[in-house]
N, CA, C and O atoms as a DFTB+ gen file, in Angstrom:
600 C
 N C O
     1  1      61.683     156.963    -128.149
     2  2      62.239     158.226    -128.524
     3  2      61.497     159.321    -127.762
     4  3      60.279     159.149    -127.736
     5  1      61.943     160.384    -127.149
     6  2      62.045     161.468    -126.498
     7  2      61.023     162.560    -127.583
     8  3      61.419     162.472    -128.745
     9  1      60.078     163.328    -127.453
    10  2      59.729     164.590    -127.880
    11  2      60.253     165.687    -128.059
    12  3      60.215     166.484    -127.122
    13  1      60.875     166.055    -129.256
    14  2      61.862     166.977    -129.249
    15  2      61.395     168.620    -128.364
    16  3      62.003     169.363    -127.593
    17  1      60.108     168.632    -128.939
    18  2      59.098     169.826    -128.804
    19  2      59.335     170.027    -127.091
    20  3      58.939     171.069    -126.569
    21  1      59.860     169.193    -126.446
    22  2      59.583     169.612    -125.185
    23  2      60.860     169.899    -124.650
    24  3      61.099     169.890    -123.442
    25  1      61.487     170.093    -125.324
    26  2      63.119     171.245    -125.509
    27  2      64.193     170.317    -124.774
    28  3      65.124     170.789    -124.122
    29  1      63.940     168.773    -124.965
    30  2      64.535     167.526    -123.972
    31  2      65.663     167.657    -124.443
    32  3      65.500     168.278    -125.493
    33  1      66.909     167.409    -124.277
    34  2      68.215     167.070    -124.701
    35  2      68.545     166.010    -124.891
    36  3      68.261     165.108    -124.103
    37  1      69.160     165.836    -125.866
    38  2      69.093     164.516    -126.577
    39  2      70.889     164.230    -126.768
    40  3      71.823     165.025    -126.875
    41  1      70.830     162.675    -126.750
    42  2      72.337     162.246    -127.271
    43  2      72.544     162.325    -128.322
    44  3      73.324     163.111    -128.859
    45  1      71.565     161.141    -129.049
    46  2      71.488     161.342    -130.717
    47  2      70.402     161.584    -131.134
    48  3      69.275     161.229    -130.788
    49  1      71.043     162.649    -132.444
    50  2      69.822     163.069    -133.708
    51  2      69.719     161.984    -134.290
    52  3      70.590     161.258    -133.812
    53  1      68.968     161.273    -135.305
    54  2      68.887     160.626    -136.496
    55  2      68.207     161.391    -137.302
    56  3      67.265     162.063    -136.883
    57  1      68.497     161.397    -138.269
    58  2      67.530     162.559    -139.572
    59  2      67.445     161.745    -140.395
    60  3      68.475     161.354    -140.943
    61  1      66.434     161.325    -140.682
    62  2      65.477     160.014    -142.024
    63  2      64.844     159.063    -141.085
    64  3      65.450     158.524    -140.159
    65  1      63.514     158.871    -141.387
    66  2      62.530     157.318    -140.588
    67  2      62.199     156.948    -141.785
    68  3      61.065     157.232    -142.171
    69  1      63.164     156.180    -142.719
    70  2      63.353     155.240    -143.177
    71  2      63.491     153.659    -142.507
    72  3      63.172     153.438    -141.338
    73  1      63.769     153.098    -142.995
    74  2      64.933     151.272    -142.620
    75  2      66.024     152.235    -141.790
    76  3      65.929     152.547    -140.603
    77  1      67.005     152.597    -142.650
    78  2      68.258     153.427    -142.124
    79  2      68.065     153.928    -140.691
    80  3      68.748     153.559    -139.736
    81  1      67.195     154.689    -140.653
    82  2      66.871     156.110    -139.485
    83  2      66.263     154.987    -137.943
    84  3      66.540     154.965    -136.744
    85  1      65.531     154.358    -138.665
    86  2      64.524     153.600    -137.765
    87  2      65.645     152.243    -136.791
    88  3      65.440     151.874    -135.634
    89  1      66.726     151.780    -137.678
    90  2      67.398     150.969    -137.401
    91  2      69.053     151.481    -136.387
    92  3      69.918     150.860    -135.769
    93  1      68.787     152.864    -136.695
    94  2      69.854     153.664    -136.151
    95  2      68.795     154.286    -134.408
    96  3      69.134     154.112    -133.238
    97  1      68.239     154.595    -134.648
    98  2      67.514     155.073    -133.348
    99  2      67.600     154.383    -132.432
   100  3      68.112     154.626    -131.339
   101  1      66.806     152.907    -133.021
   102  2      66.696     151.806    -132.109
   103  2      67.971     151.305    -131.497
   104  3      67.956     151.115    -130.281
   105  1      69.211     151.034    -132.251
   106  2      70.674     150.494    -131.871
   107  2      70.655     151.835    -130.899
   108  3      70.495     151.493    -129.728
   109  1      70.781     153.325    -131.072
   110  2      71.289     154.188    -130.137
   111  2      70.765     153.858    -129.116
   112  3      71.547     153.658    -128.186
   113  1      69.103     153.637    -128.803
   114  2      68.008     153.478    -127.883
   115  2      69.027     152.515    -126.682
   116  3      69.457     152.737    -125.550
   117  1      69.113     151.262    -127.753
   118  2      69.361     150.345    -126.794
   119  2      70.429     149.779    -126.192
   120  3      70.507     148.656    -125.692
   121  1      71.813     151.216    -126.324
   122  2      72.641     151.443    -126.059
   123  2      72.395     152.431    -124.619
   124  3      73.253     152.693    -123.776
   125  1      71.150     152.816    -124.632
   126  2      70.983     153.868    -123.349
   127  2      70.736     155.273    -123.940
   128  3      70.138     156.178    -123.360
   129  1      71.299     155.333    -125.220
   130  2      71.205     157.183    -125.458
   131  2      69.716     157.891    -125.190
   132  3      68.719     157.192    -125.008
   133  1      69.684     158.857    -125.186
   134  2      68.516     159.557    -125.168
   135  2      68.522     160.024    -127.067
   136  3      69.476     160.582    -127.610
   137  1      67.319     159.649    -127.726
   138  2      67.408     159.388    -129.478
   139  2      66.218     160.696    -129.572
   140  3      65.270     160.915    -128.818
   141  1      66.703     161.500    -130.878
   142  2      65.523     162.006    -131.167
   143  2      65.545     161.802    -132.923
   144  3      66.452     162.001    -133.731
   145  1      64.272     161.366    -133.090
   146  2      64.115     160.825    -134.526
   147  2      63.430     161.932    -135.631
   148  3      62.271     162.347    -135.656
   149  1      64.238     162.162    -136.272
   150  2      64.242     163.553    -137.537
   151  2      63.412     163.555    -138.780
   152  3      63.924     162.842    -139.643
   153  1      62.526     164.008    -139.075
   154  2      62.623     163.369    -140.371
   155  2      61.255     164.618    -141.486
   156  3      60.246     165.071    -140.946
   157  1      61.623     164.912    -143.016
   158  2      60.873     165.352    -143.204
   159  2      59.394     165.207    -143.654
   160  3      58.462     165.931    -144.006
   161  1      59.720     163.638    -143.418
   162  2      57.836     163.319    -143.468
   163  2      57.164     162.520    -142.160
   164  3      57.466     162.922    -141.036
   165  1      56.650     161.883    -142.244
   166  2      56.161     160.476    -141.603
   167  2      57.193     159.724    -141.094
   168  3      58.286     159.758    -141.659
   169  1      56.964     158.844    -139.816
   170  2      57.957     157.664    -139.442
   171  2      57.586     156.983    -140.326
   172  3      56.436     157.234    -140.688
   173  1      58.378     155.745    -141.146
   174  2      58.550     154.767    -141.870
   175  2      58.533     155.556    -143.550
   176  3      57.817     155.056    -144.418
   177  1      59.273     156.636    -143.815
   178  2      59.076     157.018    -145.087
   179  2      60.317     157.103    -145.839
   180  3      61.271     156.735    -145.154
   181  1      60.669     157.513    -147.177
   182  2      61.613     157.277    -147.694
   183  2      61.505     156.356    -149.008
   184  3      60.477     156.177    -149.661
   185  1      62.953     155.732    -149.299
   186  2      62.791     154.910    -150.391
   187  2      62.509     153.313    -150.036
   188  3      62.181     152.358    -150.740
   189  1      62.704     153.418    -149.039
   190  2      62.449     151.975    -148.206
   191  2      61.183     151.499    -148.016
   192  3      61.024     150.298    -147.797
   193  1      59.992     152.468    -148.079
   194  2      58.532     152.764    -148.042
   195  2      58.054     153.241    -149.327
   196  3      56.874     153.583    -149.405
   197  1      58.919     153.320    -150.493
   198  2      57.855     153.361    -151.468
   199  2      56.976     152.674    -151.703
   200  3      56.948     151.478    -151.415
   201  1      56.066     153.309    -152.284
   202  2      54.709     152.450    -152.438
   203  2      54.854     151.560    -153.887
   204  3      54.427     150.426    -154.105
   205  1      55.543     152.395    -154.726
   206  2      55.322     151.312    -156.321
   207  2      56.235     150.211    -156.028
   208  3      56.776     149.756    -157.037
   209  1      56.570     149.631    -154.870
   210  2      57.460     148.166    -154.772
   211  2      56.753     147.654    -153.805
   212  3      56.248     148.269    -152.866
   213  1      56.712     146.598    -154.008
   214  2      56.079     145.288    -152.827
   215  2      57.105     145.896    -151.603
   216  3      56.461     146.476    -150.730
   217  1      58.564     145.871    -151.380
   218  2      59.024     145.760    -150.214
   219  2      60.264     145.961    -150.328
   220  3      60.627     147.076    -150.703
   221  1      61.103     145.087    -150.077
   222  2      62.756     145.201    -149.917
   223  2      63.232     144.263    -149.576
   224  3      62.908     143.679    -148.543
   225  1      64.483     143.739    -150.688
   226  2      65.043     143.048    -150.931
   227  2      66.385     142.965    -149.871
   228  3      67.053     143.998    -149.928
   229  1      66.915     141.936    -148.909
   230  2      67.688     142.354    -148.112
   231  2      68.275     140.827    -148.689
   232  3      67.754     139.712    -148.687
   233  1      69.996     141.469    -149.323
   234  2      70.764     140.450    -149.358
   235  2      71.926     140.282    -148.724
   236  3      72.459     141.327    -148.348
   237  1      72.546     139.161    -148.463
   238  2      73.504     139.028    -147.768
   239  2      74.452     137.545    -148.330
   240  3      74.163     136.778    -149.248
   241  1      75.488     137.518    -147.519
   242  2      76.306     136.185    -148.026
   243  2      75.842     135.127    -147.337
   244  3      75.342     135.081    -146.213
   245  1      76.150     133.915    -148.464
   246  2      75.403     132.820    -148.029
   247  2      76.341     131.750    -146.898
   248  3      77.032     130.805    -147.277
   249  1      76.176     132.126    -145.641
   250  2      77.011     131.613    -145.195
   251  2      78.738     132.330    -144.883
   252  3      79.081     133.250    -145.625
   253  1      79.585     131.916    -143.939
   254  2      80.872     132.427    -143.945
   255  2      81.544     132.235    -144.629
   256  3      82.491     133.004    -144.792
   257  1      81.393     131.143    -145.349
   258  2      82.524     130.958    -146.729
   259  2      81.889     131.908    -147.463
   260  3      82.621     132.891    -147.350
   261  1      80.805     132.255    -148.266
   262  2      80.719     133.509    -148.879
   263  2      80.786     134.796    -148.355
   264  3      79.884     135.542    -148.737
   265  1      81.674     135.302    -147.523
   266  2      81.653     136.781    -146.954
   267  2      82.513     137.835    -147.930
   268  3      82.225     138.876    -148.520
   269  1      83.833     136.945    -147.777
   270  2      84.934     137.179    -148.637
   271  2      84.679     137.241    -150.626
   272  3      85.406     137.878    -151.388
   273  1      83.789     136.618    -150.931
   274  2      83.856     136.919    -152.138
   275  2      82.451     138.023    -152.194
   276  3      82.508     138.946    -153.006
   277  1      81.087     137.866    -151.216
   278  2      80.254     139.418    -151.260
   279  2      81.512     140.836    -151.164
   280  3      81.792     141.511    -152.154
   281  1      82.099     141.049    -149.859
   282  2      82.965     142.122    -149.914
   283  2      83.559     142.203    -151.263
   284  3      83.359     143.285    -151.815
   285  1      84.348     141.195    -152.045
   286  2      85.107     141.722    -153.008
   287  2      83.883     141.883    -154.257
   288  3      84.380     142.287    -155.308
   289  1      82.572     141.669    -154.318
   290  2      81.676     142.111    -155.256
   291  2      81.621     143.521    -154.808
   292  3      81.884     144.519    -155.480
   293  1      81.334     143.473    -153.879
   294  2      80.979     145.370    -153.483
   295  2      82.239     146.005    -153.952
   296  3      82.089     146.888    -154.796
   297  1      83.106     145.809    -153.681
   298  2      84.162     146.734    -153.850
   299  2      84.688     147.075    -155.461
   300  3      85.290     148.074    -155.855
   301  1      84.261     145.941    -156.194
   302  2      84.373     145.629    -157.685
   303  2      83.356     146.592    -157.718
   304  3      83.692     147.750    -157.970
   305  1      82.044     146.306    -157.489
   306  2      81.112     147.236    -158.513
   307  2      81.360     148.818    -157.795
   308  3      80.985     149.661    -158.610
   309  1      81.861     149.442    -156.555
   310  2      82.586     150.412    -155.705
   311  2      83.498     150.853    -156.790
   312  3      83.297     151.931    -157.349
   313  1      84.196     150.312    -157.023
   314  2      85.125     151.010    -158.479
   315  2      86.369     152.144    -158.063
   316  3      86.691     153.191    -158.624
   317  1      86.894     151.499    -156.892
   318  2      87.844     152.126    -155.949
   319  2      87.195     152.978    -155.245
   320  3      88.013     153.840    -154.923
   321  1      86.185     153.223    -154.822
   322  2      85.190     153.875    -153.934
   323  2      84.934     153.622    -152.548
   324  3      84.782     154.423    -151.626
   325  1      84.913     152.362    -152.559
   326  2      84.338     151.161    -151.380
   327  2      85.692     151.336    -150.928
   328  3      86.719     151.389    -151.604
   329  1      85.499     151.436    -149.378
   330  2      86.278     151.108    -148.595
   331  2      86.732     149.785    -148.343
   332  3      85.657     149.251    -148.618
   333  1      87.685     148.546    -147.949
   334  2      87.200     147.335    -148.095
   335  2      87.371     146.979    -146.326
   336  3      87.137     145.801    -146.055
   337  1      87.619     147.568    -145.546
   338  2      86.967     147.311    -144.227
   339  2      85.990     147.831    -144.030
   340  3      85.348     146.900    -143.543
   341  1      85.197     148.847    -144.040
   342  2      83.264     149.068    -144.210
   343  2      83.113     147.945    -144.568
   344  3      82.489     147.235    -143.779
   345  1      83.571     147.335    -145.798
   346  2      83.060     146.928    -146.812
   347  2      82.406     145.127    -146.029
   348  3      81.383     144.452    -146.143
   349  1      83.717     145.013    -145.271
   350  2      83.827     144.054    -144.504
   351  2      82.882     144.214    -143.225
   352  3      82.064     143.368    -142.860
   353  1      83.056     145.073    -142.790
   354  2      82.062     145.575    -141.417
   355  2      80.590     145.325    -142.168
   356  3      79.745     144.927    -141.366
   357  1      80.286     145.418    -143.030
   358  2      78.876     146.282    -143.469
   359  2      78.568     144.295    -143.739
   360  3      77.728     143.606    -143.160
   361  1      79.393     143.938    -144.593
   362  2      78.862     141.827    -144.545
   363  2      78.318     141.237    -143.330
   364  3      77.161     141.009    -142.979
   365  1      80.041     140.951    -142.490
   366  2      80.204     140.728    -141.289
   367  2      78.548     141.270    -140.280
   368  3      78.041     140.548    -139.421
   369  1      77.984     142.681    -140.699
   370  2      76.843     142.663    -139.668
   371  2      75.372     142.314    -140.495
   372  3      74.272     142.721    -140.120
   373  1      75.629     141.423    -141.765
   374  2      74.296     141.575    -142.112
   375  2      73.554     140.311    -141.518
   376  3      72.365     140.570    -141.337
   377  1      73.919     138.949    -141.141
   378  2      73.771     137.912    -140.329
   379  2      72.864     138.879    -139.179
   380  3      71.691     139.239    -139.270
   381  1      73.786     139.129    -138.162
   382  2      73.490     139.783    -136.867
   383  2      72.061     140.632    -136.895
   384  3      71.093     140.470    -136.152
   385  1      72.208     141.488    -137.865
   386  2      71.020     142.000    -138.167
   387  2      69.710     141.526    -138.825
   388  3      68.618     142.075    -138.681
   389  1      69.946     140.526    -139.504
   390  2      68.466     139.832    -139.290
   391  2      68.170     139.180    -138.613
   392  3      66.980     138.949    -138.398
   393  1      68.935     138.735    -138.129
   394  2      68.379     138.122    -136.490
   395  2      67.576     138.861    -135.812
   396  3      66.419     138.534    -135.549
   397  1      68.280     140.242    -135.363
   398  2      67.224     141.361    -134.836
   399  2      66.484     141.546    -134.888
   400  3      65.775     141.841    -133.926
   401  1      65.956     141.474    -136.659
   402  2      64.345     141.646    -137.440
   403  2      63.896     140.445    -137.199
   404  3      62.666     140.436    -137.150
   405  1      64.336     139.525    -137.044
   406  2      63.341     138.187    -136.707
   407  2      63.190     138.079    -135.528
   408  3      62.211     137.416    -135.188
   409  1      64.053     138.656    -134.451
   410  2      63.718     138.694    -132.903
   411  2      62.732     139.743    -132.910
   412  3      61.815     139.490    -132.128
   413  1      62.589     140.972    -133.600
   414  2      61.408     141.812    -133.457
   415  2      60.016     141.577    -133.947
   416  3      59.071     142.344    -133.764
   417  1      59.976     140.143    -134.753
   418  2      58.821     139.828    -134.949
   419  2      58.578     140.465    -136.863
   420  3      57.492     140.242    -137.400
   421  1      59.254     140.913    -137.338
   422  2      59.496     141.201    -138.615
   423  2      59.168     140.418    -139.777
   424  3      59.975     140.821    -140.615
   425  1      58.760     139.914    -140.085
   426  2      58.672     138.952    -140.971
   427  2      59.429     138.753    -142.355
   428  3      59.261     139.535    -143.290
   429  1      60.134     137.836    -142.409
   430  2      61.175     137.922    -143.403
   431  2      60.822     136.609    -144.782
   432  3      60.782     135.450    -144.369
   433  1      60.562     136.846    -146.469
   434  2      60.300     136.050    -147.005
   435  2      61.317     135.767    -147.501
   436  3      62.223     136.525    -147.847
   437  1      61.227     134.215    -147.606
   438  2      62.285     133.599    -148.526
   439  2      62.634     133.395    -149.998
   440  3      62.040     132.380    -150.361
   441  1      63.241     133.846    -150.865
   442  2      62.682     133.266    -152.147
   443  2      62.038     131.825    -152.332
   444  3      62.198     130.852    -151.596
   445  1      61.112     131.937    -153.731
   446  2      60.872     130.527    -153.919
   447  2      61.350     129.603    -154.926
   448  3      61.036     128.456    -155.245
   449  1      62.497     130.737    -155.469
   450  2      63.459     130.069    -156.545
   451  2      64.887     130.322    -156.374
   452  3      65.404     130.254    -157.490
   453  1      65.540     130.518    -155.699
   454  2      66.418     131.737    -155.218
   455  2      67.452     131.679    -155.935
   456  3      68.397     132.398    -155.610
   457  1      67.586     130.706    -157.256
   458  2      68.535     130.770    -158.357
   459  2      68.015     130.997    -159.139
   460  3      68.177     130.155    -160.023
   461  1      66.837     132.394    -159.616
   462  2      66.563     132.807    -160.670
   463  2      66.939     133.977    -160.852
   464  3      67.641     134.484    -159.977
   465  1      66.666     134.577    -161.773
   466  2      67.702     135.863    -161.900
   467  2      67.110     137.106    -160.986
   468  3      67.616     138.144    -160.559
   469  1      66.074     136.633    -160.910
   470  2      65.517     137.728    -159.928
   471  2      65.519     137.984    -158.513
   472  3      64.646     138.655    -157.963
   473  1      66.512     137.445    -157.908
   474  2      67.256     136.797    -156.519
   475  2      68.628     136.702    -156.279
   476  3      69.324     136.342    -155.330
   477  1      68.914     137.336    -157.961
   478  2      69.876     137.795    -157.830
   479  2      70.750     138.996    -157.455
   480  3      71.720     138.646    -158.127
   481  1      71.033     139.816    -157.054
   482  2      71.334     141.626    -157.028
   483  2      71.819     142.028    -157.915
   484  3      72.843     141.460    -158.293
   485  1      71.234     143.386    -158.788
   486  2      71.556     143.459    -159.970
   487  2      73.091     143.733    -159.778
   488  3      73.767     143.394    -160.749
   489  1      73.840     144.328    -158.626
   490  2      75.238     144.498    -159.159
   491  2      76.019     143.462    -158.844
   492  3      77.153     143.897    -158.643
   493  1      75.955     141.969    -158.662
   494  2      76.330     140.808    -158.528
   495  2      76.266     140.156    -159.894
   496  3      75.767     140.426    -160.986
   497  1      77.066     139.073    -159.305
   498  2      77.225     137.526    -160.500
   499  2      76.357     136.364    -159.784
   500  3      75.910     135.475    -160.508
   501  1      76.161     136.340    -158.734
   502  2      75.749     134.530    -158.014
   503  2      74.348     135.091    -157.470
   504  3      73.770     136.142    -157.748
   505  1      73.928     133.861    -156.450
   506  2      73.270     133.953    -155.339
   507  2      73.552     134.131    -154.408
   508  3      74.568     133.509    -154.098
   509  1      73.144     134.744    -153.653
   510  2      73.243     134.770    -152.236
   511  2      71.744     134.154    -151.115
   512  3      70.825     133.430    -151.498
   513  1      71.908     134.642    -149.938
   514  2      71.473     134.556    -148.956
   515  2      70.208     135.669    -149.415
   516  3      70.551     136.848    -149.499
   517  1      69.076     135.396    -149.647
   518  2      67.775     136.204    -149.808
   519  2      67.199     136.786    -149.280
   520  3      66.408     136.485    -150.173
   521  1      66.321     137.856    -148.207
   522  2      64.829     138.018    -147.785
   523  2      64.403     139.107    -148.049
   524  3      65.100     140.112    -148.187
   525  1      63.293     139.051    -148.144
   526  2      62.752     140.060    -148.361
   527  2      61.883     140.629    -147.163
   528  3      61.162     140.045    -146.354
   529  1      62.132     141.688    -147.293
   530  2      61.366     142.635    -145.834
   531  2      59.988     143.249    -146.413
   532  3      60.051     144.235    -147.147
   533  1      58.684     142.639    -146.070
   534  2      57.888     143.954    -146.291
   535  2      57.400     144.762    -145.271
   536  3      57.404     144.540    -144.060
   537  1      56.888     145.929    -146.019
   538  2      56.949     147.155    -145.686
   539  2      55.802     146.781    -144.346
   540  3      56.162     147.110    -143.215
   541  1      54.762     146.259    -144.480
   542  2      53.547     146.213    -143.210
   543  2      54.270     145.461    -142.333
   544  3      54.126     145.975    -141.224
   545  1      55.030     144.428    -142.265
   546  2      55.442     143.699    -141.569
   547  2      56.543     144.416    -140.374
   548  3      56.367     144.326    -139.159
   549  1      57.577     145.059    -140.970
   550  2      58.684     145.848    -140.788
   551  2      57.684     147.058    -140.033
   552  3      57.360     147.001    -138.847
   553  1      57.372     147.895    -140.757
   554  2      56.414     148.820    -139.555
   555  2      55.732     148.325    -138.485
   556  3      55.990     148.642    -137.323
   557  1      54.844     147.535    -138.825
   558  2      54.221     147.117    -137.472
   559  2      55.358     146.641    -136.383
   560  3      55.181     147.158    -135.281
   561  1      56.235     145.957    -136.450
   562  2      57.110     145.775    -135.588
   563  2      58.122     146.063    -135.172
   564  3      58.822     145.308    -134.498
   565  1      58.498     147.582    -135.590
   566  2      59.222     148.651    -135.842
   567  2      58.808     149.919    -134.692
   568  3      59.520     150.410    -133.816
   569  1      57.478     150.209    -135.039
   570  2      56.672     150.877    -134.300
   571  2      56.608     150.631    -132.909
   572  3      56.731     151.366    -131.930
   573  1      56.346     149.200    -133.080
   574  2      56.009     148.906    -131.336
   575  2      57.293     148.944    -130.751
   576  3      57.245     149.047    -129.525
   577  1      58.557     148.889    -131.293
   578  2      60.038     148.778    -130.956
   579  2      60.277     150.342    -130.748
   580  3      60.931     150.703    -129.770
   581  1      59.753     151.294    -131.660
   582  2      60.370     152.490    -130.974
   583  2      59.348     152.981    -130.365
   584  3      59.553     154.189    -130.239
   585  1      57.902     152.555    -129.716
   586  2      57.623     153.155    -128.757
   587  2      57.865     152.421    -127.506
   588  3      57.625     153.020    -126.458
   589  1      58.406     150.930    -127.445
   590  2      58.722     150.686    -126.072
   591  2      60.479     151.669    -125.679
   592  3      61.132     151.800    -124.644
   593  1      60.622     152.035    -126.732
   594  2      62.550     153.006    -126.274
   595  2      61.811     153.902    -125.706
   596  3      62.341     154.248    -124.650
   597  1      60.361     154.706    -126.002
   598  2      60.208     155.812    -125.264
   599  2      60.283     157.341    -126.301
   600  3      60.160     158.449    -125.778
């Protein structure tokens, strides 16, 4: 990312260095844009970096036969809200995207029960596909990702 302070012109803003902000920079980055990263505190801050939680829970469908029934959970607990192509887009890239975090060196935990209720998402019925992201892990290899963009 570019120094705003030095009056550079930029393609894209991102405003939050959260997960969100941090994961949006980097995709613009490595699309070519010129990124400038916004934010009113610290890189890596937000709700994604609170401190009273171990980390973050990243769920997804287990597999392609479960895509179709995650989308229609979202859209159920959405309550005619949810779009159901987002809804579909937003499944469809959660695979792809941990790959990314595991190609960046991220470290991703597995549950060790992953049919207990606590592995479950509270606005779900089943299991899914589990990991959990923590927060040291995700920064450290986050960091070194947006200072090789620049």
């Amino acid at each position: 990312m570019l120094d705003a302070r030095n009056n550079d012109v930029f393609d894209v803003l991102v405003v939050g260095a959260g997960i969100a902000g941090c994961e949006a920079a980097l995709a613009a980055a490595g699309r070519g844009a010129r990124v400038a990263l916004a934010s009113a505190g610290p890189t890596f801050s937000g709700s994604s970096f609170f401190g009273g939680t171990w980390g973050l829970g990243l769920v997804g469908p287990d597999g392609e036969k479960d895509e179709d029934d995650l989308v229609g959970a979202i859209c159920e607990v959405g309550r005619g809200v949810a779009v159901p192509e987002l809804a579909r887009a937003l499944v469809r890239g959660i695979a792809p995207a941990v790959g990314r975090l595991e190609t960046r060196g991220v470290e991703l935990l597995g549950a060790d029960n992953p049919d207990e209720r606590d592995f479950i998402p509270c606005f779900d019925r089943k299991r899914r596909c589990w990991h959990g992201i923590g927060r040291a892990s995700y920064r450290a290899a986050t960091e070194a990702a947006l200072a090789r963009a620049g």
